[in-house]
C-alpha positions as CSV (number, residue, x, y, z in Angstrom):
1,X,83.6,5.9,-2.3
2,X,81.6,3.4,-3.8
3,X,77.7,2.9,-3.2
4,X,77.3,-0.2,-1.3
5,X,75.2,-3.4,-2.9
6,X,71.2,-3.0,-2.4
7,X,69.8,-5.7,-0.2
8,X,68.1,-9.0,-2.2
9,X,64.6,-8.5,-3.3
10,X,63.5,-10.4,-0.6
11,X,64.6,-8.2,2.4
12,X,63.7,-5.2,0.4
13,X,60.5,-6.9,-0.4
14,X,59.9,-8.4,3.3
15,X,57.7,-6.2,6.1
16,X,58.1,-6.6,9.5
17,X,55.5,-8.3,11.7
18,X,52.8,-5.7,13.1
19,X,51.6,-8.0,15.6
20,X,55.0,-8.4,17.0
21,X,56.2,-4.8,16.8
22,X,52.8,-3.4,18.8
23,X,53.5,-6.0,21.6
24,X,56.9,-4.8,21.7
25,X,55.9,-1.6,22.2
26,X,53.5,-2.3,24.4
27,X,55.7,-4.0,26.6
28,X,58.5,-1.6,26.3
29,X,56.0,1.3,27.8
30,X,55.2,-1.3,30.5
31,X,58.7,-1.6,31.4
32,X,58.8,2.1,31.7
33,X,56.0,2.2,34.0
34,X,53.1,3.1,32.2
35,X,49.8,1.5,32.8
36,X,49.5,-0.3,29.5
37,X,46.4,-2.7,28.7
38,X,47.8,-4.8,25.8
39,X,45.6,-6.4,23.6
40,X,48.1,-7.1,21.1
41,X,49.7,-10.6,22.0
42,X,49.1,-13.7,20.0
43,X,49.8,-16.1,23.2
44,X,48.7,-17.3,26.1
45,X,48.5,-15.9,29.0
46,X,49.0,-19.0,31.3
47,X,52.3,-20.6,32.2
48,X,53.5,-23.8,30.3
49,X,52.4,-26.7,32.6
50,X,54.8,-28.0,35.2
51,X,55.1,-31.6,33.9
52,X,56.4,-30.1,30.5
53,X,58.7,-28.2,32.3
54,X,59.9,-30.9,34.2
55,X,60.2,-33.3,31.2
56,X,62.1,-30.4,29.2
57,X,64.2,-30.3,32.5
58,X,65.0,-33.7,33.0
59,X,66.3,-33.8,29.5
60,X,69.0,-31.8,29.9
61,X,69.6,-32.6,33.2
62,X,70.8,-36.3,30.7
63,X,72.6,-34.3,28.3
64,X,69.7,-33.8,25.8
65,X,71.8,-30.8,24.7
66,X,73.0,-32.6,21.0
67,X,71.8,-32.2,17.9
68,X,68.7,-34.3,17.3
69,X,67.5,-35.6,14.0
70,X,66.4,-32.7,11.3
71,X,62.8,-34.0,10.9
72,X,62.9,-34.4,14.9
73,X,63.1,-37.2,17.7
74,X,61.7,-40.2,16.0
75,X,59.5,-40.6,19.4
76,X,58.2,-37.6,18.9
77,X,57.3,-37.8,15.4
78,X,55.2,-41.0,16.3
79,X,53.1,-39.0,19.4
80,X,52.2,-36.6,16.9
81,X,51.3,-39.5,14.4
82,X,49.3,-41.1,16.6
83,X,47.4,-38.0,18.2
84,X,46.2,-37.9,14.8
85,X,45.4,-41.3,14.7
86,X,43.3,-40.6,18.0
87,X,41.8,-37.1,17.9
88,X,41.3,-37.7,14.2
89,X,41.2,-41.3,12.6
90,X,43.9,-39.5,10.7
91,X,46.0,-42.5,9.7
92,X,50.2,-41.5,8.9
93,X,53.2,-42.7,9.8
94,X,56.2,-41.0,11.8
95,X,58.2,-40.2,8.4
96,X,55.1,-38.1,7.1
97,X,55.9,-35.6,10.2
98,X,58.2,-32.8,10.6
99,X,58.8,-31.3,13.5
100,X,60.4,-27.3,13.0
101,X,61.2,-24.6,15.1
102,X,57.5,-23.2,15.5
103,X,54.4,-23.1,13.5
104,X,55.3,-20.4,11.5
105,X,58.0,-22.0,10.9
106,X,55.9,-25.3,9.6
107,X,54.0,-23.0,7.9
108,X,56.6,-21.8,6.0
109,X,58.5,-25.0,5.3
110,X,55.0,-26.1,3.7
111,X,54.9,-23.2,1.2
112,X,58.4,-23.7,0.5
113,X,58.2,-27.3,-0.6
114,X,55.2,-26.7,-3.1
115,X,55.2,-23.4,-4.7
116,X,57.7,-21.7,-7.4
117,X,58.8,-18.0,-8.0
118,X,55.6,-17.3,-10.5
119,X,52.9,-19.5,-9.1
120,X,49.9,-18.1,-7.2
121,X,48.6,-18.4,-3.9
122,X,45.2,-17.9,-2.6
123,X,45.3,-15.9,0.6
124,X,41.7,-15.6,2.0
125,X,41.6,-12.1,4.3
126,X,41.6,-11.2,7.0
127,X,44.8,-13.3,7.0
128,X,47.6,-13.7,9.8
129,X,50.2,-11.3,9.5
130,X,53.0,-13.5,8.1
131,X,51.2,-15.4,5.1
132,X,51.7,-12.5,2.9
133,X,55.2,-12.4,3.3
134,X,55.6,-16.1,3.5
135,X,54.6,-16.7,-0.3
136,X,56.7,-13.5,-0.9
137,X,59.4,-15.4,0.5
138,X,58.4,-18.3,-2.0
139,X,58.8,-16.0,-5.0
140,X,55.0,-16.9,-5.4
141,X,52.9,-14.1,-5.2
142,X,49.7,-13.5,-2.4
143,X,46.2,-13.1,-4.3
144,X,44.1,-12.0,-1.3
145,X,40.4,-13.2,-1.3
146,X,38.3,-11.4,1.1
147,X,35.9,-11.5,3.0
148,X,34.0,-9.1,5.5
149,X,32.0,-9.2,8.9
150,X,28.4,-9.4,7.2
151,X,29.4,-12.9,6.2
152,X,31.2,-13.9,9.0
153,X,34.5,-13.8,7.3
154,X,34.4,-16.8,6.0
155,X,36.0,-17.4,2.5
156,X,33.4,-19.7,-0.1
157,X,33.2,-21.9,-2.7
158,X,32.0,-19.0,-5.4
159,X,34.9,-16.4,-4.1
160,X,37.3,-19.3,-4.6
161,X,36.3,-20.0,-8.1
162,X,36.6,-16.1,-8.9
163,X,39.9,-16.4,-7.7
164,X,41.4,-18.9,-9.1
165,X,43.8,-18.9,-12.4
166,X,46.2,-20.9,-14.0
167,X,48.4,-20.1,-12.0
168,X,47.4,-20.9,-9.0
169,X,48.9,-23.3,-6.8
170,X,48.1,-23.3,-3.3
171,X,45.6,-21.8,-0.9
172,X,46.2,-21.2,2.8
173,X,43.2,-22.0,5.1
174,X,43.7,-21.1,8.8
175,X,40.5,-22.8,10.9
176,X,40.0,-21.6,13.2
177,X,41.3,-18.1,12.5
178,X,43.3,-15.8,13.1
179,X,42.5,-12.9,13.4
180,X,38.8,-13.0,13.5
181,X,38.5,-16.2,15.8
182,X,35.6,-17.6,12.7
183,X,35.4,-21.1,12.9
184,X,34.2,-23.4,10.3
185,X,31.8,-25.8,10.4
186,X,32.7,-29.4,8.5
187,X,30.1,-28.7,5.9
188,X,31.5,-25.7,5.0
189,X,35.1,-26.9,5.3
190,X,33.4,-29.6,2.5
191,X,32.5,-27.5,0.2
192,X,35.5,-25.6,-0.1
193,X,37.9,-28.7,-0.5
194,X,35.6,-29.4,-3.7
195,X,36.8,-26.5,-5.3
196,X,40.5,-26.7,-4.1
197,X,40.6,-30.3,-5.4
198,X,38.9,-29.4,-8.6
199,X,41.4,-27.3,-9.4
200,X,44.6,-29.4,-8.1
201,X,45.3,-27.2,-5.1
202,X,47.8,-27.9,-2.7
203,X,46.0,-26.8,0.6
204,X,48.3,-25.2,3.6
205,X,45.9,-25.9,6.5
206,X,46.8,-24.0,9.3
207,X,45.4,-25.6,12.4
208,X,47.4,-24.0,15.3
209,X,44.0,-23.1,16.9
210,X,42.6,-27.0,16.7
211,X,42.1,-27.6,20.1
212,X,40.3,-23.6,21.7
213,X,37.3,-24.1,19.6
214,X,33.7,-23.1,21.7
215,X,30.0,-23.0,22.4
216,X,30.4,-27.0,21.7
217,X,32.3,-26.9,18.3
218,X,34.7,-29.2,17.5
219,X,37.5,-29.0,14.6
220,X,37.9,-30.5,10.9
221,X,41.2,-31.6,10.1
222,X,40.8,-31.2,6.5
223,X,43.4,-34.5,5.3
224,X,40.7,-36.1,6.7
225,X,37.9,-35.9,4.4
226,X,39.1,-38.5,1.9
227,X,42.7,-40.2,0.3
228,X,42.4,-36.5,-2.3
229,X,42.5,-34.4,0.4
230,X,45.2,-36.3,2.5
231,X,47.6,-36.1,-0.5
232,X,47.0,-32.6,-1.1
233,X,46.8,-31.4,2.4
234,X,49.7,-29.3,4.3
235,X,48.6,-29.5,7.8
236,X,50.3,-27.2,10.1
237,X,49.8,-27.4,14.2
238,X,52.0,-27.1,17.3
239,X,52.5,-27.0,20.6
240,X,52.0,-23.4,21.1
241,X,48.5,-22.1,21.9
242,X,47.0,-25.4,23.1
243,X,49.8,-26.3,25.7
244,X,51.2,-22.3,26.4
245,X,54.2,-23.2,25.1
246,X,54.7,-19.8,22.4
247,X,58.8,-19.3,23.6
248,X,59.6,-23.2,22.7
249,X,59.6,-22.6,19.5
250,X,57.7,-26.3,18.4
251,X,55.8,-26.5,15.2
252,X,54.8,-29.6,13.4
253,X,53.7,-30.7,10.1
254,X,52.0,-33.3,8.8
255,X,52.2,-33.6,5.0
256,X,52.2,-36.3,2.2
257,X,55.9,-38.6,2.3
258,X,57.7,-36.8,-0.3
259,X,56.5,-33.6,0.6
260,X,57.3,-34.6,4.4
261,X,61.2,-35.5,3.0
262,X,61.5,-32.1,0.8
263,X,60.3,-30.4,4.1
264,X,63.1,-32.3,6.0
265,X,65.5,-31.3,3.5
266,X,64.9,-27.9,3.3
267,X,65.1,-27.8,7.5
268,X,68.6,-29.0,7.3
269,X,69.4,-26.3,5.8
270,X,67.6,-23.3,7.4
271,X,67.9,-24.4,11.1
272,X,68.7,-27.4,11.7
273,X,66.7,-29.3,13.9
274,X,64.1,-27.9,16.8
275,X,66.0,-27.5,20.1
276,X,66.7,-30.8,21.3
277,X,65.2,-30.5,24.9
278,X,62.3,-29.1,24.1
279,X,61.3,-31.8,22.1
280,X,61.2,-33.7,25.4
281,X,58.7,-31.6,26.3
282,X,56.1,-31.5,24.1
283,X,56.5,-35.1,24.2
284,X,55.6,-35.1,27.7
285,X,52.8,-33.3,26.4
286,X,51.3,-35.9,24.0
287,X,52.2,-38.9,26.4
288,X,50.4,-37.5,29.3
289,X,47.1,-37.3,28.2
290,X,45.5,-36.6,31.3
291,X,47.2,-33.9,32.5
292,X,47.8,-32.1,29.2
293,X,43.8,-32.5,29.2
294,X,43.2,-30.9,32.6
295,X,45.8,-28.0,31.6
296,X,44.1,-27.3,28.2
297,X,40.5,-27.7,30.0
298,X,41.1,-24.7,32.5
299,X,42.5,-22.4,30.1
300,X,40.0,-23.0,27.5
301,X,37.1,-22.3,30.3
302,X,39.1,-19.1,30.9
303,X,39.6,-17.6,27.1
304,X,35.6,-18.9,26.5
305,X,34.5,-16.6,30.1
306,X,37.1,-13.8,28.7
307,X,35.8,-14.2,24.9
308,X,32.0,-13.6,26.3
309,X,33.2,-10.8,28.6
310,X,35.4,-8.8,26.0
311,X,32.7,-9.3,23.6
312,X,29.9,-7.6,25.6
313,X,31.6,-5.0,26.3
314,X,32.7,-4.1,23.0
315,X,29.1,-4.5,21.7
316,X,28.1,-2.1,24.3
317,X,30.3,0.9,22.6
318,X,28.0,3.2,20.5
319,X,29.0,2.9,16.8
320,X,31.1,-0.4,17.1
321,X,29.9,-3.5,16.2
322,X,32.0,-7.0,16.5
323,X,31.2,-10.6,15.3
324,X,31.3,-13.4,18.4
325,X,34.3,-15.7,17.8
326,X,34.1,-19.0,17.6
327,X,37.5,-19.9,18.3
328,X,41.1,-18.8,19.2
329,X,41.5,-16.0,21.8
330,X,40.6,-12.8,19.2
331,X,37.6,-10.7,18.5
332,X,37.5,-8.4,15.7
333,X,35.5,-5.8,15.7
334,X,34.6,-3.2,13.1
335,X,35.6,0.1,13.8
336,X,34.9,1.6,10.3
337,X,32.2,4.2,11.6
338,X,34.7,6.2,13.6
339,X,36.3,7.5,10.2
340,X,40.1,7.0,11.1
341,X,42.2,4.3,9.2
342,X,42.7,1.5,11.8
343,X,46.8,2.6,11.9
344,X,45.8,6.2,13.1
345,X,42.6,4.4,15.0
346,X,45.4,2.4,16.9
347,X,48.3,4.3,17.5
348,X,46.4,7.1,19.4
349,X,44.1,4.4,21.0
350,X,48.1,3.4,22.8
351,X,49.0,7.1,23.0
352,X,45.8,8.7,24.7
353,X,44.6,6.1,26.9
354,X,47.4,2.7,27.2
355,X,45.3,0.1,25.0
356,X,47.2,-1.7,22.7
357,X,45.6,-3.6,19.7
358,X,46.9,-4.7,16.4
359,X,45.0,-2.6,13.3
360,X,43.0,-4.3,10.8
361,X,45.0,-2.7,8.2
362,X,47.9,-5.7,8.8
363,X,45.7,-8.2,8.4
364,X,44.5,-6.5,5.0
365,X,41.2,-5.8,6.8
366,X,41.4,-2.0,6.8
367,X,38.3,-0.9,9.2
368,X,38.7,-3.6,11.9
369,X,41.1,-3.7,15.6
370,X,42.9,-7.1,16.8
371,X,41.4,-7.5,20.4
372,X,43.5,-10.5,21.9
373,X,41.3,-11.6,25.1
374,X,44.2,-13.8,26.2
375,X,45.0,-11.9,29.6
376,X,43.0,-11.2,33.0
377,X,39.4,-10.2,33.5
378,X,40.6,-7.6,35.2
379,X,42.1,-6.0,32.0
380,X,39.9,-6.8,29.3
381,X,37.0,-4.7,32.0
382,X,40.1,-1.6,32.4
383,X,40.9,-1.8,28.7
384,X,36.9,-1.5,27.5
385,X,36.2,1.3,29.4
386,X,39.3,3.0,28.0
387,X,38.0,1.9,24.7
388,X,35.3,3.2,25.3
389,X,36.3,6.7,26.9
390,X,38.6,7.3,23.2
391,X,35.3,6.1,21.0
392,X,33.2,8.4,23.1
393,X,35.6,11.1,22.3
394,X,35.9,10.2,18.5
395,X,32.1,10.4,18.5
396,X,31.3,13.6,19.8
């Protein structure tokens, strides 16, 4: 019998999603009863609103069921044009948008119309899960620049330079982040863009977290600061995190025209356009200001009591020490001083007392936990104390 073909590089090459696999997990042990605190999801916790629902509703109620333009609903790429125009001053026309089944999805498409097998992309760490493997998936390769809690995580203009090569052609930013909820002020957002465009960067600005910023912050869209930035700017968003909408699958991305067209292009032949429907919905979304502004409102109040509430706690636990977030619904604390890698930290953290978190370790961040505060006060005070209860025991 003859040995079968290997797989292609790229699903040899591929690792699966840590994140994801945890919550699965976590969820399967809930199914079976156990008494599970999870930490581990990336999403809200809160219901999509009702007047998306019904918009996404009434559209197939009409037969909204066809196949809708690659690049999205033309109405729909003009809301997200001019949200940008509005939230922003961010001034681009409907053709410049894509909308793609998810952010990760933009996120990818971005990569995927800028970089070649051989170039280099700058990967500043702790990173989201799936960059790594998106610029794998490029036949680019990751260079990981990173950065640690003593200087808030953030990435700079020097650890840039030291990066860079020739062959570097793209850097992802993700403000705010995840995992480590940092957010970064304009000034700083400034004087890293100096050193991207000196260097003829293409810039993959992840923004999914734009709108759950606190303590007063607000966010810098970087194609914003200046016609260099806005041609060399990838800006990734959706509808996600800000409207609850993680199982609609909606991403967007705003990019330069031709970059825009070769994203369009390369949809058509991945997927198609985004589900049809749902496009109805996050339209909804954009056209009805007010109520899209009350729903975001109450759920931000919520993560920012939760993020102040989690992060006490943790700060409370002899031997662990955790940087307040800024933004997103994570906190990231260092658990380095228990001696255990953060996989073996992790898995008997779920094992020995039902608290799931995502390790450091797949966010290349070995000596830090994931701690999503994006479910109930009533959790995050169970899950602390079991937290707790395991670093006591680790201690003594």
């Amino acid at each position: 019998m003859t040995s079968p073909h290997p797989l292609s590089v790229w699903a040899q090459n591929v690792s699966p999603s840590p994140t994801l696999e945890i919550d699965a997990k976590a969820k399967a042990m809930m199914a079976a009863g156990e008494d599970v605190c999870s930490f581990a999801a990336g999403e809200p916790d809160f219901d999509t609103p009702d007047f998306i629902k019904d918009a996404a509703i009434a559209a197939l109620k009409a037969g909204k069921t066809k196949y809708a333009p690659t690049p999205g609903l033309e109405e729909l790429r003009a809301a997200v044009a001019a949200r940008y125009a509005a939230e922003y001053g961010y001034q681009v026309k409907a053709s410049q948008v894509v909308i793609s089944p998810g952010g990760k999805f933009s996120c990818f498409l971005g990569l995927q119309s800028v970089c070649n097998p051989g170039d280099e992309v700058l990967v500043p760490a702790p990173y989201w899960v799936s960059y790594p493997e998106m610029v794998k998936l490029c036949g680019a390769r990751p260079v990981f620049v990173a950065a640690a809690d003593r200087t808030g995580f953030k990435l700079t203009p020097a650890m840039v330079e030291q990066a860079v090569t020739p062959k570097t052609k793209a850097v992802i930013f993700n403000n705010p982040s995840n995992p480590t909820g940092v957010v970064y002020t304009r000034a700083e957002v400034e004087a890293l863009l100096t050193v991207f465009l000196r260097h003829n960067l293409y810039i993959l600005s992840d923004e999914m977290y734009e709108h759950l910023i606190y303590d007063g912050g607000t966010p810098t869209c970087v194609a914003t600061l200046g016609p260099e930035a806005a041609a060399r700017t990838l800006t990734a968003s959706g509808f996600s995190k800000s409207y609850a909408m993680t199982g609609w699958r909606l991403g967007t991305l705003v990019a330069r025209a031709d970059i825009a067209k070769a994203a369009g292009e390369l949809q058509a032949q991945m997927s198609s356009n985004a589900t049809t429907f749902a496009q109805y919905g996050a339209l909804a979304a954009l056209r009805e200001q007010d109520k899209a502004r009350a729903s975001l409102g109450a759920m931000k109040t919520a993560f920012d009591l939760r993020r102040r509430l989690m992060h006490a706690g943790l700060v409370k636990i002899p031997g662990l020490t955790c940087v307040l977030a800024g933004g997103a619904f994570y906190l990231f604390p260092n658990i380095s001083r228990y001696g255990l890698p953060s996989v073996e930290f992790a898995a008997r953290l779920l094992a020995e007392e039902k608290v799931a978190t995502v390790p450091g370790f797949a966010f290349g961040a070995e000596g830090y936990l994931r701690l999503s505060y994006a479910t109930s006060d009533e959790r995050i005070v169970q899950g602390l104390e079991r937290l707790a209860r395991f670093c006591a025991r680790l201690s003594g």
